[in-house]
C-alpha positions as CSV (number, residue, x, y, z in Angstrom):
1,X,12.8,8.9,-2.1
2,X,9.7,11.0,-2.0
3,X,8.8,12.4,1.7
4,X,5.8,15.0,0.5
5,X,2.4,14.1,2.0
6,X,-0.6,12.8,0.4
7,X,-3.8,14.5,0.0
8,X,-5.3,13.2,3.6
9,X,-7.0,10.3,5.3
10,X,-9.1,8.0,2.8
11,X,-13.2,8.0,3.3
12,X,-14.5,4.7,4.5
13,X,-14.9,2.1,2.0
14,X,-18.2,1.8,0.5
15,X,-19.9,0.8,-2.9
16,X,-19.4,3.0,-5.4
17,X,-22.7,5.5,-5.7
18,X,-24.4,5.5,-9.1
19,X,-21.7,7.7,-11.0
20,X,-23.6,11.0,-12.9
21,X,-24.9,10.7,-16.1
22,X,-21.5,10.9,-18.8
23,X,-19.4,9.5,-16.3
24,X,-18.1,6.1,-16.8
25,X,-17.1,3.7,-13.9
26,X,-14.2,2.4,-15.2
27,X,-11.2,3.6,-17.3
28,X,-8.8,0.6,-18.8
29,X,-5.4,3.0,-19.4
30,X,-3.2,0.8,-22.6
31,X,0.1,2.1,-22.3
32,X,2.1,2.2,-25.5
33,X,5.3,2.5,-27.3
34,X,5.3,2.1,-31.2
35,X,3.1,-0.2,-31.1
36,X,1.3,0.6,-34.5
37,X,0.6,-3.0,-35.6
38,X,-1.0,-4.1,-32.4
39,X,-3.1,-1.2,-31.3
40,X,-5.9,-1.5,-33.5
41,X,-6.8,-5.1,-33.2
42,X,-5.9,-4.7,-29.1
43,X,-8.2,-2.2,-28.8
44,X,-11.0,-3.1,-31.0
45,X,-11.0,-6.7,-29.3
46,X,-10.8,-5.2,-25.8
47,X,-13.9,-2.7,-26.7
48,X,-15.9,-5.7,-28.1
49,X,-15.7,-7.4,-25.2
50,X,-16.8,-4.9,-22.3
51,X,-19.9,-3.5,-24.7
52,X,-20.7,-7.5,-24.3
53,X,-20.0,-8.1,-20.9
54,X,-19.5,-5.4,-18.6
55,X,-22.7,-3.9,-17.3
56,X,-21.6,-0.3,-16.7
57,X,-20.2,2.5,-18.7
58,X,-16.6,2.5,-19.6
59,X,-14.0,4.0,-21.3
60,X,-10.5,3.0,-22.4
61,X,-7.6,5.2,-22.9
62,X,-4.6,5.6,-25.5
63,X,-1.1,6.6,-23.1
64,X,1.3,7.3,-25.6
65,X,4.3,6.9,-24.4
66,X,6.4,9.4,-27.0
67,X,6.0,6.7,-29.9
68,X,8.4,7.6,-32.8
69,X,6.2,5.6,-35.2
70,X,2.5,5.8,-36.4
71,X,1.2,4.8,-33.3
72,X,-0.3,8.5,-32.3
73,X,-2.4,7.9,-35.9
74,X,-3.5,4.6,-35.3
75,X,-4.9,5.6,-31.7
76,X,-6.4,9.3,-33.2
77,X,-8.1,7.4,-35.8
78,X,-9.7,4.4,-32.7
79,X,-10.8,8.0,-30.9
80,X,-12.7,9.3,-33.9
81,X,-14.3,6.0,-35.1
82,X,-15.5,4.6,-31.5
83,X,-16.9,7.1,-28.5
84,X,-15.7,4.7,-26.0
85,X,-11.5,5.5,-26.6
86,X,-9.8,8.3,-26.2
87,X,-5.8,9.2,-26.6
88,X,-3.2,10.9,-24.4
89,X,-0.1,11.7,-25.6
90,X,3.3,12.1,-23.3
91,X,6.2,13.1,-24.6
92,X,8.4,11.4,-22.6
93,X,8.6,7.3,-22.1
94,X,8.0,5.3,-19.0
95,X,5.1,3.9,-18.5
96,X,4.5,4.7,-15.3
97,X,4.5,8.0,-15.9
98,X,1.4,7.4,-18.3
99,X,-0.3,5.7,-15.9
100,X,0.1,8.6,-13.4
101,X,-0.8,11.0,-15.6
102,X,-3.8,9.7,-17.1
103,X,-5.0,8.1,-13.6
104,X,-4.8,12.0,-11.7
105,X,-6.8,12.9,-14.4
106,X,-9.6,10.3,-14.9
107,X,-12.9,10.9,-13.2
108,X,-13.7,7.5,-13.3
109,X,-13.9,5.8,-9.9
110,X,-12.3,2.9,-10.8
111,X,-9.1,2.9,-12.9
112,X,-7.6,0.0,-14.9
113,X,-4.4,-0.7,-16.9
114,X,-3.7,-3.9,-19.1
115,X,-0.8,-4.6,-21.5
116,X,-2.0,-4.0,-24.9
117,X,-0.6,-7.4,-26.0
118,X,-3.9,-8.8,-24.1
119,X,-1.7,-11.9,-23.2
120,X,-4.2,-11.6,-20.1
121,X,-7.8,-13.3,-20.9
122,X,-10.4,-10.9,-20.9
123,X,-12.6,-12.5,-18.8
124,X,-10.6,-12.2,-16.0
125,X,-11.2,-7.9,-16.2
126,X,-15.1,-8.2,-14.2
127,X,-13.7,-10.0,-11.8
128,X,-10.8,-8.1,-11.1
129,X,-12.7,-4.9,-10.9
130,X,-16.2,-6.0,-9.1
131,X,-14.0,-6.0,-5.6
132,X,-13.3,-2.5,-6.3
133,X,-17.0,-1.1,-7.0
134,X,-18.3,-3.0,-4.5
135,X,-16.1,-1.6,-1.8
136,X,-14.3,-4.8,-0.8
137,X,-10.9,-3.9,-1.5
138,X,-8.8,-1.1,-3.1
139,X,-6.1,-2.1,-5.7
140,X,-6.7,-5.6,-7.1
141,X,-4.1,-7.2,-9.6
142,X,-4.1,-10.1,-12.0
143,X,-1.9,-13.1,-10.8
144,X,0.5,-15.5,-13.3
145,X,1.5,-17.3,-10.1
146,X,-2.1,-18.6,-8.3
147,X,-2.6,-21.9,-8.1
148,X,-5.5,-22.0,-10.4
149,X,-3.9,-20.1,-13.3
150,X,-3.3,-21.1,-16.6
151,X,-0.1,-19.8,-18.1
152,X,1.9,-20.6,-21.7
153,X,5.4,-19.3,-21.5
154,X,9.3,-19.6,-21.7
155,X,11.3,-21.4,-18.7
156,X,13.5,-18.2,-18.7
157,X,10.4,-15.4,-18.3
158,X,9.1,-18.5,-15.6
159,X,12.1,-18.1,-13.7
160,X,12.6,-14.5,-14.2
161,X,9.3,-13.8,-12.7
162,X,9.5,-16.6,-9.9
163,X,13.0,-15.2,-8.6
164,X,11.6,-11.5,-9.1
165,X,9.0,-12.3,-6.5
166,X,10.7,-14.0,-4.0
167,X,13.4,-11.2,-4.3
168,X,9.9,-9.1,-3.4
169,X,9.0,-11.3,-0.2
170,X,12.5,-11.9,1.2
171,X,13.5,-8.4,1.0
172,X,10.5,-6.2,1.2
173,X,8.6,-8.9,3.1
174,X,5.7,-8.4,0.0
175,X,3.0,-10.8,0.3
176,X,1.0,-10.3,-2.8
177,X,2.0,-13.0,-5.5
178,X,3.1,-11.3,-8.8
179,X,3.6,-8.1,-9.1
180,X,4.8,-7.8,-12.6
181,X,1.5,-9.0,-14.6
182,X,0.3,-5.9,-17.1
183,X,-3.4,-6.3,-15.5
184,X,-4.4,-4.2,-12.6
185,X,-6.8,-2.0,-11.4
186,X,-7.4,0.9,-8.2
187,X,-10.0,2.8,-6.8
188,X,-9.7,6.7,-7.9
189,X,-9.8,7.9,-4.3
190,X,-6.9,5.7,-3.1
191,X,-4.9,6.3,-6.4
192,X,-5.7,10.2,-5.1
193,X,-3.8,9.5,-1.9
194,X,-1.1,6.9,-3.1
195,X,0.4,7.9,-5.8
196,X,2.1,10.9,-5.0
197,X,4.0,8.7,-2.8
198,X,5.0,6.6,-5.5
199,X,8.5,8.0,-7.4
200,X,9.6,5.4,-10.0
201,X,8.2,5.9,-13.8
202,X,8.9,3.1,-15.6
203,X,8.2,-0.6,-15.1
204,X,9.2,-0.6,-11.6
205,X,5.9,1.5,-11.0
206,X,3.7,-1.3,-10.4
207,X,5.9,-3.2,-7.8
208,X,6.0,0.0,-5.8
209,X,2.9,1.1,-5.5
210,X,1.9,-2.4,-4.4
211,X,4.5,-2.1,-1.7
212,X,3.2,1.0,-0.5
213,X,-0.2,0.1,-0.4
214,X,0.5,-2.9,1.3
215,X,2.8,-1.3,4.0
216,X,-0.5,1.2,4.6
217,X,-2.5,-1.4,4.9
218,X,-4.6,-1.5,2.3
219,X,-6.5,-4.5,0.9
220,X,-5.3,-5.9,-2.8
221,X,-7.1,-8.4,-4.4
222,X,-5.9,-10.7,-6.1
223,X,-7.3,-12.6,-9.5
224,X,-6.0,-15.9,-11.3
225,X,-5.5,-15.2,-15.0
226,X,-4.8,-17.4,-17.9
227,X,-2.1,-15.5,-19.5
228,X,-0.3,-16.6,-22.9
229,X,3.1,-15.0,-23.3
230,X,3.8,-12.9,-26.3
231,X,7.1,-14.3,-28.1
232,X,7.3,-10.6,-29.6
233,X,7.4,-8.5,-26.6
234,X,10.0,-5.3,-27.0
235,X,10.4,-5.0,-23.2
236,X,14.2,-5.4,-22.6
237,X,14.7,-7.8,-19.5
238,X,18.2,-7.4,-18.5
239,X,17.5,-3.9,-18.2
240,X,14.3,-3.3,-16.5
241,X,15.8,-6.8,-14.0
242,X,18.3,-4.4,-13.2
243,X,16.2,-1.3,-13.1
244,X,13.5,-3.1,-10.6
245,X,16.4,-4.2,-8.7
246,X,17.7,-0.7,-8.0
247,X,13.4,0.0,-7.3
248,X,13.9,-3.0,-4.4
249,X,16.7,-1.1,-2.3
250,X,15.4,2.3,-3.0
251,X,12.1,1.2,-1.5
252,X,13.2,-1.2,1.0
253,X,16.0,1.9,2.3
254,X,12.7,4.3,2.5
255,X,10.9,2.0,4.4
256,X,13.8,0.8,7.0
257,X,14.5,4.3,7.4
258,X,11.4,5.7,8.1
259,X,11.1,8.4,5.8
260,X,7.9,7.9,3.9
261,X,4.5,9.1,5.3
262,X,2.8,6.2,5.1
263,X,1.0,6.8,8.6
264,X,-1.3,9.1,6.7
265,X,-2.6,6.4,4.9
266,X,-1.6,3.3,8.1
267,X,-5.8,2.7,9.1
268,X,-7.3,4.9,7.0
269,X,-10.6,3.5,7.1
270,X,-13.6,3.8,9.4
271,X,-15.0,0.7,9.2
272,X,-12.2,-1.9,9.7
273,X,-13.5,-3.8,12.7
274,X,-10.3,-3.5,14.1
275,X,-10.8,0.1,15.1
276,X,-14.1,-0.1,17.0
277,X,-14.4,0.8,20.4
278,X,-14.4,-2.9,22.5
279,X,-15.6,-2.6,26.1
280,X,-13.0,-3.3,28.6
281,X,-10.1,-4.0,25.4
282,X,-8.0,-1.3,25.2
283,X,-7.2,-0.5,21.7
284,X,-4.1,-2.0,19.9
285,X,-3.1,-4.1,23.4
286,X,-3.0,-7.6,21.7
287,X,-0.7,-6.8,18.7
288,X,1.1,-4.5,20.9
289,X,1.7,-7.8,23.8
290,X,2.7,-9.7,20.5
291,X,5.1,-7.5,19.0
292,X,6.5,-6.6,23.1
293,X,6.5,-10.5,23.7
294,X,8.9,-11.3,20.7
295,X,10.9,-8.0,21.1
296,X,11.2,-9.1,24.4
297,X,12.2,-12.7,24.2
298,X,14.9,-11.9,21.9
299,X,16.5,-9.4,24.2
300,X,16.0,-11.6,26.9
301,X,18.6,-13.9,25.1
302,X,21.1,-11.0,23.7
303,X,21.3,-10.1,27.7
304,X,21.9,-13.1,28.3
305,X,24.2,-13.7,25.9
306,X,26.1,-10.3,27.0
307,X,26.0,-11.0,30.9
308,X,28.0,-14.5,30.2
309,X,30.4,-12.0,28.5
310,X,30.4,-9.3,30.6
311,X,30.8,-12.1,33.6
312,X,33.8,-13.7,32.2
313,X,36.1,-10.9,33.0
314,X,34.1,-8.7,35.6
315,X,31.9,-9.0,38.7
316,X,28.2,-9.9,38.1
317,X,26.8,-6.2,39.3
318,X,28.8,-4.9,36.6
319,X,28.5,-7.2,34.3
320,X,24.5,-7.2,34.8
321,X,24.4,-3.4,34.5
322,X,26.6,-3.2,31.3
323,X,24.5,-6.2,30.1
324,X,21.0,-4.6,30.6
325,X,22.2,-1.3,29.5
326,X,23.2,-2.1,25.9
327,X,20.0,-4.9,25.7
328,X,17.9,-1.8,26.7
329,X,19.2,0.8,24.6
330,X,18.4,-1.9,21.7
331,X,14.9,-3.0,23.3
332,X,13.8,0.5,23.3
333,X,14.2,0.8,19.4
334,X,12.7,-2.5,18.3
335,X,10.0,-1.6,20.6
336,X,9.5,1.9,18.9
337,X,9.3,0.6,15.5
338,X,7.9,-2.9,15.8
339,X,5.6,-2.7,18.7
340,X,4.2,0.8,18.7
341,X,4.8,1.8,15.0
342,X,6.6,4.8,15.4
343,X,8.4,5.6,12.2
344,X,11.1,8.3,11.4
345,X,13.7,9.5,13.8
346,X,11.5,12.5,15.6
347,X,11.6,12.1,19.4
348,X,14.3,9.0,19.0
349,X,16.1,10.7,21.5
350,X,13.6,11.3,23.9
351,X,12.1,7.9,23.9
352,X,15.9,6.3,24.3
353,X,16.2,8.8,27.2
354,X,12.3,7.6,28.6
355,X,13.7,3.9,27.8
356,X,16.4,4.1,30.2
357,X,14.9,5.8,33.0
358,X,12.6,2.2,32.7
359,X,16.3,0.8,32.3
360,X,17.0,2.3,35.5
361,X,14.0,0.5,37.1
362,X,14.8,-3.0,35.6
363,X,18.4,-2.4,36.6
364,X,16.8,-1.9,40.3
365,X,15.1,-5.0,40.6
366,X,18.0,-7.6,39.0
367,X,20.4,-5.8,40.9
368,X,18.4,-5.8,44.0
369,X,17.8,-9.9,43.0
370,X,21.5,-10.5,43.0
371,X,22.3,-8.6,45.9
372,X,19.7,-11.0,47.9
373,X,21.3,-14.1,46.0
374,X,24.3,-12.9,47.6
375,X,23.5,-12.0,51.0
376,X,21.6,-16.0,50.8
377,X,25.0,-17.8,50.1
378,X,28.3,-16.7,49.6
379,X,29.6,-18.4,46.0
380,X,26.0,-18.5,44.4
381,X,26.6,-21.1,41.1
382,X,26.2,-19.4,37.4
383,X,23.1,-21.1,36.7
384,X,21.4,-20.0,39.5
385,X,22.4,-16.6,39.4
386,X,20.6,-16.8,35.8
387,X,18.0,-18.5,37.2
388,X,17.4,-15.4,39.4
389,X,18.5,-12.8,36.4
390,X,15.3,-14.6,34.5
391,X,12.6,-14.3,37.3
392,X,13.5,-10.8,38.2
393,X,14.2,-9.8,34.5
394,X,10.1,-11.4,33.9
395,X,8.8,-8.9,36.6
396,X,10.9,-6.4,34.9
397,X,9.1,-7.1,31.9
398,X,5.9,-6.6,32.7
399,X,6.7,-3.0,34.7
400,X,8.4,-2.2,31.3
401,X,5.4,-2.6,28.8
402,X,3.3,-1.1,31.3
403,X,5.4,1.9,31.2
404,X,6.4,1.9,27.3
405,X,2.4,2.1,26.5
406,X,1.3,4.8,29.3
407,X,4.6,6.8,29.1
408,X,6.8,6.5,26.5
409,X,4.6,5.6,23.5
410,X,1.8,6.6,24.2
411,X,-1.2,7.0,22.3
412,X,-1.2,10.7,21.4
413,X,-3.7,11.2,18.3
414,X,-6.0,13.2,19.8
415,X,-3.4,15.5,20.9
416,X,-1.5,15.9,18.2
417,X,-5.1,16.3,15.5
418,X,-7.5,19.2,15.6
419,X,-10.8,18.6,16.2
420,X,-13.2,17.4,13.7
421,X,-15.5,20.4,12.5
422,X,-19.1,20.6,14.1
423,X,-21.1,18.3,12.4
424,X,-18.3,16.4,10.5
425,X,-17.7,12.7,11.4
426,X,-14.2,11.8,11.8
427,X,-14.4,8.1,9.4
428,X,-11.4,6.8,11.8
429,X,-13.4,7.1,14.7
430,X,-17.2,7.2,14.5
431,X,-18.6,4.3,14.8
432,X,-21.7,4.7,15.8
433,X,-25.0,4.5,13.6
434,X,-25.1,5.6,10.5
435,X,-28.1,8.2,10.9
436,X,-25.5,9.9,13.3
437,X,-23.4,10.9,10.3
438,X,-26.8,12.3,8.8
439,X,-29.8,11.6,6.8
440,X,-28.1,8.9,4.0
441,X,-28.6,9.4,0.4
442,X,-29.9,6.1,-1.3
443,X,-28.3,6.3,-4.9
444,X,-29.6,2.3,-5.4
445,X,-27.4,0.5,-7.5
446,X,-25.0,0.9,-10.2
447,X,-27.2,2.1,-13.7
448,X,-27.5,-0.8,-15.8
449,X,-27.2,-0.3,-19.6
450,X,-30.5,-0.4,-21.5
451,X,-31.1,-3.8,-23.3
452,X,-31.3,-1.7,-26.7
453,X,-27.8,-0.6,-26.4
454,X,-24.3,-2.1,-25.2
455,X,-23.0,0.8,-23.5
456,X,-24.4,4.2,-21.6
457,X,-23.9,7.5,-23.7
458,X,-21.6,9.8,-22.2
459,X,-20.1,12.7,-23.3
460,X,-16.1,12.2,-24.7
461,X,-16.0,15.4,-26.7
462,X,-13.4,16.6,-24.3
463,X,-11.4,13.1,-24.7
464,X,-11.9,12.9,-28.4
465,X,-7.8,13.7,-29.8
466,X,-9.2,14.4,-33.3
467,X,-11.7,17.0,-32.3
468,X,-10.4,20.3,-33.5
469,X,-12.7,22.0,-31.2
470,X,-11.2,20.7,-27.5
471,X,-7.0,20.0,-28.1
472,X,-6.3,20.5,-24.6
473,X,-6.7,16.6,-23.8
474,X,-4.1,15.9,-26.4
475,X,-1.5,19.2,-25.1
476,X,-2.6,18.7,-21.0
477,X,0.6,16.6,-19.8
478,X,1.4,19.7,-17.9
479,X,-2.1,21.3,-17.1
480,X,-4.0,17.9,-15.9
481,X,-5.4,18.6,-12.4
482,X,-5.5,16.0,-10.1
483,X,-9.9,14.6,-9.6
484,X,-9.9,14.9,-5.8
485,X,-12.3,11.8,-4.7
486,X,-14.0,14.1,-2.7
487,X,-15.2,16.1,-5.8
488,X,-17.9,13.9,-7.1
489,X,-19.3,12.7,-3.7
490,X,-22.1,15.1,-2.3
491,X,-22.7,13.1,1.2
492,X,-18.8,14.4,1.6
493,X,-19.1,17.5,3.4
494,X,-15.2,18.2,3.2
């Protein structure tokens, strides 16, 4: 699984500025592999309609996925005839892999991907991108599965994809509803930062970058579609069931382990209302008391559950101490992980050795509770001695979260970041008013299209494959440089 870092902290979410002239707003990315009969028609249909309805610039984009047949003709001959399309060429398959390399190397703000079937209606592509110019959220995807959906297909794909998804919530506790549907889009700048983390390259793709971004806390919208299936679909389903399965415990091993950064992307954005500054709240304390509250009930009943073992062949001081001792060793790490978010195994040792110095103190105050029980009567009864356990182990609780937040989790970010530059706001943490962050460029809204013509001009002579003059787009699999979504944004100092 891939541990390298992305690029950095996302910018706070915001509508997208009116892009420079020749720039479009969105790229729509059709993936394809010998697919010479459908291309044409697929993209000549899809072009019709966003020169009718969508009032921006666009442009859509050929992946060739190493086609064997005439596809790479077909899709030369759409880039010569209409400005709009362009082609890429891979030489390898996998469709994710297309989608990766075209989507570094876009300059659009918002990227796009359909089948190139089209078994998704059209209309359902404004809505699924509006969320994304406006700022609302950052990945949105189509959904079969929505309540208000309209879907023609096969009981076996229905079941397929029902099972595929539960697989998705009951094992990487996913919440979004269909992750499999050929329609989705993502804002450039988070595509920037999330898909390096993302390793799989072929259908899998989707699923886990949805994962990801969900993990990290970003915001996917999601869009009912009326989807008719194609009866002449090429993708193989036992195999890609089985690859997507193999995806599931990758991803879900990653993620119980610890070893993908997604704390670089966890909160990226300054303008979440859950990070402001509230007077007199400290930040985090109510999910924190949540997540110590349940971690804490349930180890409440495995000590229990261990001192009536313990007890059954041993005194209750030593059955209270071995008790408490293994229930803390395995309060400390559900606290780590669930409570406080700490991920990966650095300083696991240290906390377990901070957790049972507060062992130490719990072990104080139940063992000083029994010892009182005792010196009261002689042959205190089992349920009272648990009685007492509870009441002392309560007290013990509260001196234990206490310590957990101001000792041994405690919150360390401005220790462990530099300081922000002179004169650059830090998006996670300036919240204050916006002339603060400098005088703020009005760009107004997004350039409408002039009545006389369906779509701005821009310049595609670099995307155009059958220009003789420019063949690097067709030859750049290997020299595309990633569009950093800082490059285009002069208010971005960085």
């Amino acid at each position: 699984m891939r541990t390298d870092s992305s690029p950095g902290t996302l910018p706070a979410r915001e509508h997208l500025p009116a892009a420079p002239a020749g720039t479009p707003v969105l790229d729509v990315v059709i993936p394809v592999y010998n697919e010479e009969k459908d291309l044409q028609p697929c993209v000549r249909r899809l072009h019709e309609h966003l020169a009718r309805t969508f009032p921006y610039a666009f442009r859509i984009t050929i992946a060739d996925n190493a086609s064997t047949d005439t596809t790479p003709q077909v899709a030369a001959r759409l880039a010569a005839e209409i400005p709009e399309v362009t082609t890429f060429r891979l030489e390898q398959k996998g469709r994710g892999r297309a989608l990766r390399a075209v989507w570094s190397a876009s300059d659009a703000p918002v990227l796009a991907y359909m089948d190139v079937d089209l078994s998704t209606d059209l209309n359902a592509l404004l809505p699924l991108v509006a969320p994304l110019i406006s700022g609302h959220s950052d990945l949105a995807i189509g959904s079969r599965l929505a309540r208000s959906s309209r879907v023609v297909r096969g009981p076996k794909r229905e079941f397929i994809s029902r099972a595929y998804n539960l697989i998705l919530r009951g094992s990487l506790q996913a919440r979004f509803s269909d992750a499999q549907c050929g329609f989705k889009a993502i804002r450039r700048d988070v595509a920037q930062a999330l898909l390096p983390l993302v390793e799989d390259t072929g259908w899998f793709f989707d699923t886990e970058m949805l994962v990801l971004a969900e993990r990290a806390g970003l915001r996917i919208h999601e869009v009912p579609v009326d989807w008719v299936d194609d009866p002449d679909s090429t993708v193989h389903i036992v195999k890609t069931a089985t690859d997507d399965l193999k995806g599931v415990w990758r991803v879900g091993r990653a993620l119980a382990t610890g070893s993908l950064p997604l704390d670089r992307l966890t909160r990226p954005f300054g303008d979440d209302p859950r990070d402001r500054e509230i007077q007199d709240v400290p930040k985090g304390l109510a999910r924190q008391l949540v997540g110590f509250c349940v971690v804490g009930g349930l180890s409440t009943l495995f000590y229990l559950l261990l001192y009536s073992g313990f007890r059954v062949f041993t005194g209750s001081q030593v059955a209270n101490a071995l008790a408490l001792l293994v229930s803390a060793i395995a309060n400390t790490a559900a606290n780590r992980r669930l409570t406080f978010g700490v991920r990966g195994r650095g300083g696991a040792v240290r906390h377990q050795a901070q957790g049972l110095v507060v062992f130490g103190i719990g072990l104080a105050l139940t063992s000083g509770s029994l010892a009182a029980l005792g010196a009261a009567t002689s042959d205190p009864a089992h349920s009272t001695e648990l009685a007492v356990l509870i009441a002392a182990n309560l007290a013990a609780t509260v001196l234990r979260f206490l310590l957990f937040r101001a000792w041994v989790f405690p919150d360390r970010r401005d220790e462990q970041e530099p300081p922000a530059a002179v004169g650059t706001p830090d998006p996670r943490r300036d919240h204050g008013p916006r002339q603060d962050h400098g005088p703020r460029q009005d760009h107004g809204p997004l350039p409408q299209r002039p009545a006389e013509r369906r779509y701005a001009p821009y310049d595609t002579t670099r995307f155009r494959a059958g220009d003789a003059a420019d063949r690097t787009w067709r030859d750049a699999t290997v020299r595309l440089q990633p569009v950093r979504p800082t490059d285009t944004d002069p208010r971005n100092a960085r």
